[in-house]
N, C-alpha and C positions, 0 to 999 in steps of 0.2 A: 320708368318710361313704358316698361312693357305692361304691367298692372294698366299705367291710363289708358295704353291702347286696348288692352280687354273689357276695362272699363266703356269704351268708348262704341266698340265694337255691340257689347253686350244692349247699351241704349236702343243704338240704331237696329239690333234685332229686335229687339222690344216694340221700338214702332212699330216695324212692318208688320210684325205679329196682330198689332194692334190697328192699323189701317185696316189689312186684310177683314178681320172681324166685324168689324163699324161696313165692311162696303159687302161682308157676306150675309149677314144678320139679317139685315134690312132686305138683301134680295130674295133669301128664302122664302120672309115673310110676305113677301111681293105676291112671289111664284104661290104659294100656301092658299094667298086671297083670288089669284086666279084663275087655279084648279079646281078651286069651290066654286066660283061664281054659275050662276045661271047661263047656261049655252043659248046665244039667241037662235029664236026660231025659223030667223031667214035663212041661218049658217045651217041648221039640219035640212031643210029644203034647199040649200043647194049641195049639200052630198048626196041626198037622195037621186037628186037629178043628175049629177055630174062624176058621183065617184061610185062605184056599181058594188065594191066591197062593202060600202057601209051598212047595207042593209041584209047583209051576213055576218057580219057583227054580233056576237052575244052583250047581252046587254051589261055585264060589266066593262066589257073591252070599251064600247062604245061611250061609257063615261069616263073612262081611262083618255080615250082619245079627245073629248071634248075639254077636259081640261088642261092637256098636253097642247092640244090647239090652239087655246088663249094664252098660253104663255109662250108659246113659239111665236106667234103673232104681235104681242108685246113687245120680244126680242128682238125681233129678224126685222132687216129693212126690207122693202121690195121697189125695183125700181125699173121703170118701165122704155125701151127703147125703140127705137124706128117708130113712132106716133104712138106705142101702144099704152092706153089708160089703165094702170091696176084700178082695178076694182076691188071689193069684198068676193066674186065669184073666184075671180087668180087668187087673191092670197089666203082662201080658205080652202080647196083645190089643193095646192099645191103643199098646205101646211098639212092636211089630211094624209098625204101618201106619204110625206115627211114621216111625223109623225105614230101611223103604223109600229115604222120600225123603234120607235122607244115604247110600246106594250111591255106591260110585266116586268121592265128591266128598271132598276136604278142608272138614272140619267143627270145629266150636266145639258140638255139640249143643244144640242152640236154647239161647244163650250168655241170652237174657233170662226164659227162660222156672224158674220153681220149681214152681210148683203148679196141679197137674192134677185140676179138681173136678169129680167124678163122680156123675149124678142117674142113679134105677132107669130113667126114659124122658123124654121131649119137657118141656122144663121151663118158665117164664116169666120175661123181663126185667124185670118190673114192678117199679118202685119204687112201697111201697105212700103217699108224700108224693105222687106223682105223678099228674096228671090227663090223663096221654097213656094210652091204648088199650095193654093187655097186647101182647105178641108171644109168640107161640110158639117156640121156639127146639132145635133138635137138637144145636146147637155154638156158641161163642163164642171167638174169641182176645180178648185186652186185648191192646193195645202197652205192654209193659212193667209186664205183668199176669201174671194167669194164662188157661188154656184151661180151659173148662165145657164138657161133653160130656156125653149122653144115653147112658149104657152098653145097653140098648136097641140104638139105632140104631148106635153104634160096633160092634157085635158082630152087626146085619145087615151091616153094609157090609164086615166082613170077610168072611163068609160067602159072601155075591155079589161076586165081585169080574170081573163084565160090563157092570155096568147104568150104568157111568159114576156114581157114587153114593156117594163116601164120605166120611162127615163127618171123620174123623180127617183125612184126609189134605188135606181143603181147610180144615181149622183151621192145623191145622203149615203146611199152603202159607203162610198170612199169616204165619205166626211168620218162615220166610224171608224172604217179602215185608218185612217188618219189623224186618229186622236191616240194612236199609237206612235212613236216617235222609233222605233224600231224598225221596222219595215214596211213595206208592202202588201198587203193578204192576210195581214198577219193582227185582226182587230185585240183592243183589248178585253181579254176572257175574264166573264165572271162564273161562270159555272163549267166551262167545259176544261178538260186535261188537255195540257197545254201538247204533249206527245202524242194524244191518238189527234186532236185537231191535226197538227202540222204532218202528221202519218196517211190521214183520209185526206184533207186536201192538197196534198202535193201526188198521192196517185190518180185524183181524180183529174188535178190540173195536169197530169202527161199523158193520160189514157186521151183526154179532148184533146191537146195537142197532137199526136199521133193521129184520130180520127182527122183533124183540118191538113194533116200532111198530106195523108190519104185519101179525103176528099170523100169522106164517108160521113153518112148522115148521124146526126143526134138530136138527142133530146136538148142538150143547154146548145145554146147560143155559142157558135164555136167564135165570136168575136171574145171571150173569156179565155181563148187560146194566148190572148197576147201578151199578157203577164200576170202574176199573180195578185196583182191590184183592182185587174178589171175582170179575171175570175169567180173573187170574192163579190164584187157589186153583179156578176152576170148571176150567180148562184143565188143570189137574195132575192133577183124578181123571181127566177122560177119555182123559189121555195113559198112564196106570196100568192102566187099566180096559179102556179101548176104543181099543189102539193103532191095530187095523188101520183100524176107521173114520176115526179122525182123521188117518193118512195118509193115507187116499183122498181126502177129503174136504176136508180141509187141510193139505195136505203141508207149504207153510213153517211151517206154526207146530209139526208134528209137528217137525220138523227144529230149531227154534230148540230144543223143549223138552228133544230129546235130546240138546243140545249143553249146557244150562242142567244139566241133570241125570244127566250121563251115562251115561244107562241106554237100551237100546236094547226096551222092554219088547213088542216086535212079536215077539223072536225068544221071548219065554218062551210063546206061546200055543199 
């Protein structure tokens, strides 16, 4: 009896090994024909007009980005609320500041993410069963959800890309953060040491702390005070944004982030 059950056991591993295969095969190959394809040329005239990084771009990055673009596009639903019509301008915009953050890295393209819902500006979490106080909100991840974004504010924050400020990319920051099942702030490292990471950002994350106690000014966005999940996504736009500050100012953590994210984005300014 116990042979048929390992018997039996061993089959059904056999399949899945065997499903898996048949439905990654064919994706790769998907993704392989999409990264190659020709970028059309409405999609670069409207980064040039809407997203302000792209044309600080070196030119490998920006064919890095054009085909990470099609296949997040491919992938990601977008789905548009209170009257608002996605267009090709929203879903190429928003797939733009996305994708940034997977430059230089071996990716899964936010492997848990499906659907990207998009309000005309600033929206509200309220459950209307609910007797907690509205929030106002510009952006949302769910873990193992979707992302909600204020097309508004997604579409200033490509536009400025100095002020340390962008919701796309500190939403996607959690979606990485998040593809860790461990914790919090705590993404999964391909190149950095897992001890000096968790040694520079937990001083950095109590020294901001301490400052919002204090009521003393900084460089990062002291809304990163509030836990180490929304730290990790605050440090990513200003690592994007405002490289040279946060080298001056915070070199280990500039250093951890461009070791995390292998982009050196000092030299695109």
């Amino acid at each position: 009896m116990d042979s048929k059950l390992l018997l039996y056991f061993a089959l059904f591993l056999a399949v899945i090994i065997i499903a898996f295969y048949l439905v990654k095969i064919p994706k790769n190959r998907r993704r392989t024909r999409l990264y190659k394809k020709e970028f059309p040329q409405q999609w670069i005239e409207v980064l040039n007009k809407h997203f302000a990084l792209y044309s600080k771009l070196p030119a490998d990055l920006k064919r890095q980005l054009h085909g990470h673009i099609q296949i997040f596009l491919d992938e990601k639903n977008f789905i548009g609320y209170q009257g608002l019509t996605i267009n090709d301008t929203i879903r190429v915009v928003i797939a733009a500041q996305a994708c940034v953050l997977l430059l230089n890295r071996k990716t899964n393209y936010y492997p848990h993410l499906d659907n990207i819902l998009v309000y005309p500006n600033a929206f509200t979490n309220k459950d209307p069963k609910s007797e907690f106080e509205e929030h106002i909100r510009l952006g949302e991840s769910w873990h193992r959800g979707p992302i909600v974004l204020s097309w508004q504010h997604s579409d200033q924050g490509a536009l400025n890309d100095e002020d340390g400020e962008n919701v796309v990319m500190h939403e996607f920051a959690h979606q990485l953060d998040q593809e860790n099942p461990q914790g919090t702030g705590f993404p999964e490292l391909q190149h950095n040491n897992v001890k000096q990471w968790s040694t520079v950002l937990a001083k950095e994350f109590k020294a901001l702390s301490i400052k919002k106690k204090l009521h003393k000014k900084s460089l990062l966005n002291q809304y990163g005070a509030t836990n180490p999940a929304e730290f990790f996504a605050v440090i990513t736009e200003h690592f994007i944004e405002q490289p040279k500050e946060l080298l001056k100012k915070h070199p280990e953590l500039y250093q951890e982030l461009k070791k995390y994210y292998q982009i050196n984005p000092i030299e695109w300014v």
